[in-house]
Every structure is written in C-alpha cells, then in structure tokens.
C-alpha positions in Angstrom: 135.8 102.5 58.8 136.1 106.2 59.4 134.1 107.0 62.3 131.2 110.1 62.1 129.8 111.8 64.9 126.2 113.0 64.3 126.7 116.1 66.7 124.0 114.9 68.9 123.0 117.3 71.4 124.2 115.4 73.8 125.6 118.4 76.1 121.6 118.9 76.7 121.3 115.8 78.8 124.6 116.3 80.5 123.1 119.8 81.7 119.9 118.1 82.7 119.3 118.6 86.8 119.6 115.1 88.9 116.2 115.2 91.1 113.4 113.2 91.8 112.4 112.3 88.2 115.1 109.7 88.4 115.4 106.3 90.0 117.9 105.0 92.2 119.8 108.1 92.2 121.6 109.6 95.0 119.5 111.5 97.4 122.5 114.0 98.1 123.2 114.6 94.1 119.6 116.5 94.2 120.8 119.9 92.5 123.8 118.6 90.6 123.8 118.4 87.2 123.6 114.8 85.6 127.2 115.1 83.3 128.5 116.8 87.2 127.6 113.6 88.6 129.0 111.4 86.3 132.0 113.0 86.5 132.3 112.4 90.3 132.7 108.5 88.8 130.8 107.2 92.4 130.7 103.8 93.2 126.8 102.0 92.6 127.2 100.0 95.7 128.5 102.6 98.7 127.9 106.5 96.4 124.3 107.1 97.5 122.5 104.8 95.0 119.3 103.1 96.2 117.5 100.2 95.5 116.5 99.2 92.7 118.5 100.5 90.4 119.0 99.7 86.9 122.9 99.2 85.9 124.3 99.2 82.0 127.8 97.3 81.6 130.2 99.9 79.8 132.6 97.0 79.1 129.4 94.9 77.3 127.9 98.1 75.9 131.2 98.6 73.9 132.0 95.0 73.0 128.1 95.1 71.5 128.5 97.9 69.6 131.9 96.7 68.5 130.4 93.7 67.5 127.5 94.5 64.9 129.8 96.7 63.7 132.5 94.1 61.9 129.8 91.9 61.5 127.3 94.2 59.1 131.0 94.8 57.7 132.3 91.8 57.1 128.8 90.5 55.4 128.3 93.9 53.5 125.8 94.8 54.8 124.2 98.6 56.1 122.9 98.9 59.4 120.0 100.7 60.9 119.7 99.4 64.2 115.8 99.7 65.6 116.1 102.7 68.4 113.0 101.4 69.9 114.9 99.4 71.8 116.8 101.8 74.0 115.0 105.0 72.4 118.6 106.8 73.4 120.2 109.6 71.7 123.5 109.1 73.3 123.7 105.1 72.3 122.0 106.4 68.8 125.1 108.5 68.7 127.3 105.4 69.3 125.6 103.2 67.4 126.0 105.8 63.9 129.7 106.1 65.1 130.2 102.5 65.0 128.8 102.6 61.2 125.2 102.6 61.2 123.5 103.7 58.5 120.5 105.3 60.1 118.6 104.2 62.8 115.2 102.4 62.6 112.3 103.6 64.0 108.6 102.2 64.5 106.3 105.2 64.8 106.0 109.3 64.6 106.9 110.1 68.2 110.3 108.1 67.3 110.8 109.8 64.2 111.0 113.1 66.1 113.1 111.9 69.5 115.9 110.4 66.7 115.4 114.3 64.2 115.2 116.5 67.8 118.7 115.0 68.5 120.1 115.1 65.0 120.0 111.7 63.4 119.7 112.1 59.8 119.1 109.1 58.3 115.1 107.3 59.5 113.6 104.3 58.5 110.2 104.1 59.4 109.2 100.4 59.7 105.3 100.9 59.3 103.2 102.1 56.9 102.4 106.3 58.1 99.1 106.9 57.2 98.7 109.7 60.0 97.9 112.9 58.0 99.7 114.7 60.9 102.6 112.9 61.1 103.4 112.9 57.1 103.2 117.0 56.9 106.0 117.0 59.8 107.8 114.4 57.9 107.2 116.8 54.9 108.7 119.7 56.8 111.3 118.5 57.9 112.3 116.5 54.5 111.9 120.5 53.1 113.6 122.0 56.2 117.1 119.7 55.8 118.0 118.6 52.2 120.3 116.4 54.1 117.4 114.4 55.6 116.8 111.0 54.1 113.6 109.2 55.2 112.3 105.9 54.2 108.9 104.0 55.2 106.7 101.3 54.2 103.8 100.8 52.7 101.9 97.5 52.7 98.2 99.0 50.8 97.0 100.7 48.0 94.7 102.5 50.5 97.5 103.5 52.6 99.3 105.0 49.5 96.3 107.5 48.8 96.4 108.8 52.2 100.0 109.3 52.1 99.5 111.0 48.9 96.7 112.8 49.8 98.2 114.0 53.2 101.8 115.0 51.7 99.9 116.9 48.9 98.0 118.8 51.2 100.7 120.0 53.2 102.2 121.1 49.9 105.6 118.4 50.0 108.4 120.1 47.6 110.3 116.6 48.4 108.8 113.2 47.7 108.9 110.5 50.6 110.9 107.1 49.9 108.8 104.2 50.2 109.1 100.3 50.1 106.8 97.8 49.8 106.6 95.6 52.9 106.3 92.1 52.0 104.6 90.3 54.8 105.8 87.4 56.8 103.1 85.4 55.5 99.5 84.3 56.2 98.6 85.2 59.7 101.6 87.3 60.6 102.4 91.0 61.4 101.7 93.3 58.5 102.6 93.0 54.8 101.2 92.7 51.8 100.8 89.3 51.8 101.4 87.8 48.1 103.7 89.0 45.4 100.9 90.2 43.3 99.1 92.1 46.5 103.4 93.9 46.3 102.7 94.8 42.7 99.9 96.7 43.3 101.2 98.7 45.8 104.4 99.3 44.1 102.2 100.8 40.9 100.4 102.8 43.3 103.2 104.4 44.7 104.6 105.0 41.5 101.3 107.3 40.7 101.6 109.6 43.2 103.5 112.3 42.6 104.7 112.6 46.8 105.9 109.3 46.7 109.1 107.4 45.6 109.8 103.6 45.2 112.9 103.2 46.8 112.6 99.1 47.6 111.8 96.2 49.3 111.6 95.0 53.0 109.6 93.1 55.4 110.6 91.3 59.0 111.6 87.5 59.1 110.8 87.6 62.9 107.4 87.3 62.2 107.5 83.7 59.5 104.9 81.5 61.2 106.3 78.8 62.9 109.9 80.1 62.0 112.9 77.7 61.3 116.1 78.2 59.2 114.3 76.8 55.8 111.2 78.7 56.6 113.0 81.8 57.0 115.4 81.5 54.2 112.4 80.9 51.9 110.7 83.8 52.5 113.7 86.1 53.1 114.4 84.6 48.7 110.7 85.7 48.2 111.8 89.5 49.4 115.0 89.7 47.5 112.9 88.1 44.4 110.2 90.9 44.5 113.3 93.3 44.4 114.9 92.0 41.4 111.4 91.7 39.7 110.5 95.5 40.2 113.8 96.2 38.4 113.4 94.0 35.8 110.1 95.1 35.5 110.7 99.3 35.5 109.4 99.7 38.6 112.0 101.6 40.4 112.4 105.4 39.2 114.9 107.1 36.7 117.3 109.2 38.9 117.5 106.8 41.7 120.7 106.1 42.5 120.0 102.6 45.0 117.4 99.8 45.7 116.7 99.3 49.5 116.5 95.9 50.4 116.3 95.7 53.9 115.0 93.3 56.9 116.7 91.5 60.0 115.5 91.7 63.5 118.3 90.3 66.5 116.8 86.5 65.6 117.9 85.9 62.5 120.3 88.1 60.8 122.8 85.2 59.9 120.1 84.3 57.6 119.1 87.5 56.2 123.2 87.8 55.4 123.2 84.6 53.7 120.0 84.9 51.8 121.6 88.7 51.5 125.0 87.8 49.8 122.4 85.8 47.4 121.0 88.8 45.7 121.7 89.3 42.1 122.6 92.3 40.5 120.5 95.1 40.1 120.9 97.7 37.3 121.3 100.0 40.9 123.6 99.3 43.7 121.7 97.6 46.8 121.3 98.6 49.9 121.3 95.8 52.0 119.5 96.8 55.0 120.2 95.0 58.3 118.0 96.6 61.4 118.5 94.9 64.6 118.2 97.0 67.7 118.3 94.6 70.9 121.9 93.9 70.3 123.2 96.5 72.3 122.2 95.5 75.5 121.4 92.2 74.7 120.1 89.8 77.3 119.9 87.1 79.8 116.9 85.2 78.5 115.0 85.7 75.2 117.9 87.5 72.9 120.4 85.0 74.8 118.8 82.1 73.6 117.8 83.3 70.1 120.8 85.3 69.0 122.1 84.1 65.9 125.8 84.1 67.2 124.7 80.6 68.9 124.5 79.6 65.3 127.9 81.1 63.8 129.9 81.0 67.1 133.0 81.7 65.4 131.2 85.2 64.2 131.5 86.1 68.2 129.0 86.4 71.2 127.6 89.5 72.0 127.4 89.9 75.9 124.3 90.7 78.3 125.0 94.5 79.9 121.7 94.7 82.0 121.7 94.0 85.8 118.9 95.3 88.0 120.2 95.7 91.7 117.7 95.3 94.5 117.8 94.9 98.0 116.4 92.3 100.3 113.6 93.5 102.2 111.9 90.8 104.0 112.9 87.3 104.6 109.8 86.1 106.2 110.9 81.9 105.8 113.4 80.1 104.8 112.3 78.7 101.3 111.2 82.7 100.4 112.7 86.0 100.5 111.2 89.4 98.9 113.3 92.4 96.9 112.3 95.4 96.3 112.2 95.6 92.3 109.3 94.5 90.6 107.1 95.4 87.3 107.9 98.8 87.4 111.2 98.2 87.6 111.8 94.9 85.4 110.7 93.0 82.1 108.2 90.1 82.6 106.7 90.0 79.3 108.8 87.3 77.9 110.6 85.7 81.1 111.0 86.9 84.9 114.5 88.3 86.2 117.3 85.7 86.8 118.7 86.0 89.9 122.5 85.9 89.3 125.1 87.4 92.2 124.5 88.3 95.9 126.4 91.4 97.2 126.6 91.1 101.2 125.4 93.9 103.1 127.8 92.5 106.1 131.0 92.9 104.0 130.4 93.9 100.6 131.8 90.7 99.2 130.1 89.2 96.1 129.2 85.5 95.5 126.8 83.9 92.9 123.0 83.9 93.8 123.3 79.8 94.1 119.5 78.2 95.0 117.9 81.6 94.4 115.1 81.9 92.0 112.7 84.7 91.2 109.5 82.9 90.9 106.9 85.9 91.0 106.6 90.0 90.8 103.9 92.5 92.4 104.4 96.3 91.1 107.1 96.7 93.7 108.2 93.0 94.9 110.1 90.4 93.3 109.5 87.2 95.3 112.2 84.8 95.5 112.6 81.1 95.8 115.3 80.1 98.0 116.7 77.0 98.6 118.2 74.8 101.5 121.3 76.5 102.7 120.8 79.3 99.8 122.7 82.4 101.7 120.7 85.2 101.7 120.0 87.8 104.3 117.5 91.3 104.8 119.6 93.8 103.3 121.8 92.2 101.0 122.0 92.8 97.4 120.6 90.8 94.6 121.8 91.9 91.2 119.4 90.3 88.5 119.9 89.3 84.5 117.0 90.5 82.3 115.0 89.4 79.2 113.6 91.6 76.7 115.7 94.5 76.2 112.7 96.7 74.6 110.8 96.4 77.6 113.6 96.9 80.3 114.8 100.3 78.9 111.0 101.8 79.0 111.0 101.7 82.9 113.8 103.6 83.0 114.7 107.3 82.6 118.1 107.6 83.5 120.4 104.4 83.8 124.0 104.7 85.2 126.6 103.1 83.1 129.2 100.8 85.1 132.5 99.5 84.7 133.3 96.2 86.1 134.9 97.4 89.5 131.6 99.2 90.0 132.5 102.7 89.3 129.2 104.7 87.6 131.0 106.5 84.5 127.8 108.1 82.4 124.1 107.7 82.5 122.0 107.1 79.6 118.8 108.9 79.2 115.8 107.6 77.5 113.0 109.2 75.4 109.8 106.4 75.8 
C-alpha cells in the first residue's frame, strides 16, 4: 500500500523547549529544544534521565504498527484506530501512514487535538449533542472541503439538537451520522433494539444538517461477552445495515455505507462476522477502530488480544516499561520505588515488575521474586522474596496494563531502542 503522510505539524513539537513541564528528563537538557535532544540519541540509563521515567520500545512501536496494518489488509478491512489511547499526533501520523483510514476519537476536545495537527478523516464515537461543539464541527466541515467527519447518534432527541445546533450556526455542509446500535440491555450506549435504530435512522433522514452514512456500535461492551455472544450481535449490526439499504434508508448521492465497530478485544470476530456482509447497492466501508494496539500491554490487552486466538495472524508486542529506582529497602520481604499513581496504570491491574538494572554495574537480570503488591501517589511497594536480589538504588523496569490510562500521565515519553539509546519523544495532548 502506498504510504501518505498527513503533514502533521510535527516540526512544532520538535521546536518545543525541554524544561520542567516534563518528567524524567534531563536536568542539564533545560533550554534545549526537544527534536535537539533527541538528536543527541542519549542513553535512558547513564544521559541525565531520572526516575521514573516512562520508556516506549521503537522496535515494538514499529512491529505494532506494522502489524494492524497487514492485518486490516489482509481481512479488508479500513482502520481508524481510537487516538484516545495515546492522544499523539506524531503516532497519529504513523498510524495514517501505515493505512489508516482516519482516526477515532471519543469526544470534542479530541476532535480538535487530531484537526489542530491535520488529520483529516474523524470518527466521532458518541453521539455530539453539544451545541458548541457541532458549530466548530460545522466550521471546520465549511472551512476544508477535504474534511470528512462521521459520528453517532443513538436518539431521536439527540438528532433534534444536532439539527437544531448545526442549523443555527448556519451548516452549508451536512454531518455524517450512524446509528449506534447498542451492545445490548445493560451496556454502554446504543439504541437498544432494531426498531429503537429505525427511528433514529428516519430522524436523521429529516433533518436537513444531517446525513445517514451507516451503522456501528462496540462489541466490547456485549454483556457477559464470549465468541457466540459477540458474533450474534456483531450479525445484528451488519443486519440493520443491509435492512436500511433495502429499505431506502441511505441517501441518493452517497457513494458508501459505513459499517464500522472493533475495539483491541475482539476484532477477529468483527473480521469474520465482517467478511459475512452481503452486498450492498454501495460499497461498504468496513470500519475496524482499535487503538490500544500500538503500545499494547503487559496485562489486560496481553491477555485479551485476539492474536491469542489466531496465533498464526502474529502477536503484537508490549512497548511500555516504566523505570524507577529503589528508594528504600526497609526489610527483607519489602522494598519501595519511586513510581506510583501518578506515574502508572492501576485501574485494571498494578505494574509487573519485570528486569532489575544494577546500580553497582549496570548489568541487567530479570526481576525474579519481585512483585508489586501496592501504590501510594509516589511509591510502588514491592514484595520481595527469599534471596530476591535487590538493592537501594537499583533499577526496576516495570510492564504495564491499560494502555489508555498509562499515556495520560505522561507528557513527553522517550522512545528507545533495545541497547537503550532514546531516539524521539512522543508528546501527548490529554
């Protein structure tokens, strides 16, 4: 596939001053620029980094990306990876390079991160009913006929605000919609019953701001999700598609029908159940929006990916490691970095301990009888067991889980290749 650059202004960030906004960074950087420091390729252990300090694998990083890529390929399938994840330009920029569609975004201040640094392709995956939001979505949908937007809606309500708002701020172009089907009863959002889709798919058609563009919803959220379970309601969404267009419910002039779902759970399903869809009287836009694939993880996405399912479709690799140093060792079943909430997930599971670098020597050795059992704001405590090596001031480099709530702690996280040389820093937009 021919590769497009989105011309992100990614030059901005480089210029951007290294100071005290930025954890971990080197005290003696303080007036460089951020692409000048990258470019002095220092080493994370002995250039001037401090503890803790958030690392990015630029060998996993590019495998990931890699990745998704052939796959969405290989299954036909479009991509709009959610950028809530990382909310990154510069991986944004990688991620449309390496074929995405657009990128996926859950709410206004999103919208305007991904449009300030030029992506041009948004799906919103939430009904906007903010008056405010909608006329800036309006401007910018008149400033840059090259803008393509897409959100859903789930209520006939929230289609007479959207209509009401976008016909107050005078909208020359109307907003793509598709009806969000939801996950069923006692899940996210959603119009819950095919019926309850109907309704709002004739009340979009009223309003003169709006367009029916197609169907989606997200499988993550079936109720007490298995393969069968998720398969069954992922045939529900691609039957409500094929019954608007049987039924006239998608426009004259349109040219495709968006069909889109697939969080990082379950998107070998959403390919099979995918690959099912009849044709339309339109081509189909098969939508696949995953987002926590590019880091990936070492504890919820590592044990839900669907790649443990289809093996032979490849693994995607884990690219976080938080560094922190040891800071107490007050017994010897317990020791205490210096890296906690602030600085780590711990909404879905706590840090793994994983490798021990040796403030003695520098050498590196697995983090054998180590566990991370608790954090305070700034404090990990660790478990440690008979004849676990572990000493004040060493190193403890720690897997994550939860890529969506590791990236938020984080302004500014060094890249680093395997011999530990920092190469770029990504900069994030929460």
């Amino acid at each position: 596939m021919e590769r497009v650059s989105m011309h992100l202004k990614a030059e901005h960030l480089d210029r951007e001053p290294v100071d005290h906004r930025f954890k971990g960074l080197p005290a003696d950087a303080e007036g460089l620029t951020v692409g000048e420091l990258a470019a002095q390729r220092r080493d994370l252990f002995t250039g001037g980094f401090t503890t803790p300090v958030l690392a990015l694998s630029a060998e996993a990083l590019e495998h990931n990306l890699a990745l998704l890529e052939t796959y969405a390929e290989r299954h036909g399938l479009a991509f709009a990876p959610h950028g809530k994840t990382s909310m990154a330009p510069q991986l944004f920029d990688r991620q449309v390079a390496y074929g995405a569609w657009g990128i996926t975004a859950a709410v206004p201040h999103q919208a305007r991160v991904y449009r300030a640094f030029g992506v041009r392709r948004i799906f919103l995956a939430n009904e906007l009913v903010d008056a405010a939001a909608l006329r800036w979505v309006a401007a910018e949908l008149e400033r840059d006929p090259d803008f393509r937007f897409v959100c859903y809606a789930d209520s006939v309500r929230g289609v007479e605000l959207m209509d009401e708002a976008l016909t107050g701020a005078g909208a020359s172009r109307p907003v793509d919609v598709v009806v969000e089907l939801g996950a069923g009863d006692g899940a996210r959002t959603g119009a819950r019953t095919e019926a309850d889709c109907a309704a709002v798919a004739d009340a979009v058609a009223a309003a003169r701001t709006l367009r029916l563009v197609g169907v989606a919803g997200y499988e993550g959220e079936v109720p007490d999700a298995t393969p069968e379970r998720v398969r069954a309601w992922l045939e529900r969404l691609t039957g409500l598609a094929v019954a608007f267009d049987r039924d006239g419910r998608f426009p004259d002039g349109l040219d495709e029908i968006v069909v889109s779902a697939g969080g990082s759970a379950w998107f070998d399903t959403v390919a099979e159940v995918f690959a099912e869809l009849p044709a339309l009287s339109r081509p189909a836009l098969k939508l696949l929006r995953s987002g926590a694939y590019v880091s990936h993880d070492d504890g919820q996405y590592r044990n839900l990916t669907p790649f443990n399912r289809v093996p032979e479709e490849g693994a995607l690799r884990p690219a976080f490691r938080l560094w922190a140093q040891v800071v107490s060792r007050p017994a010897p079943d317990q020791a205490f970095v210096n890296a906690g909430k602030r600085d780590a997930a711990y909404d879905l599971h706590l840090p793994e301990a994983q490798v021990v670098r040796s403030a003695r020597d520098g050498s590196v050795r697995p983090a054998d009888g180590i566990t991370v059992s608790r954090l305070s704001d700034q404090h990990a405590w660790l478990e440690t067991a008979p004849g676990a090596e572990l000493e004040v001031g060493d190193w403890v480099g720690m897997g994550l889980s939860h890529p969506c709530t590791s990236f938020d702690k984080w302004q500014l996280i060094p890249v680093v290749e395997a011999d530990g040389t920092v190469t770029d820093f990504i900069r994030t937009f929460f």
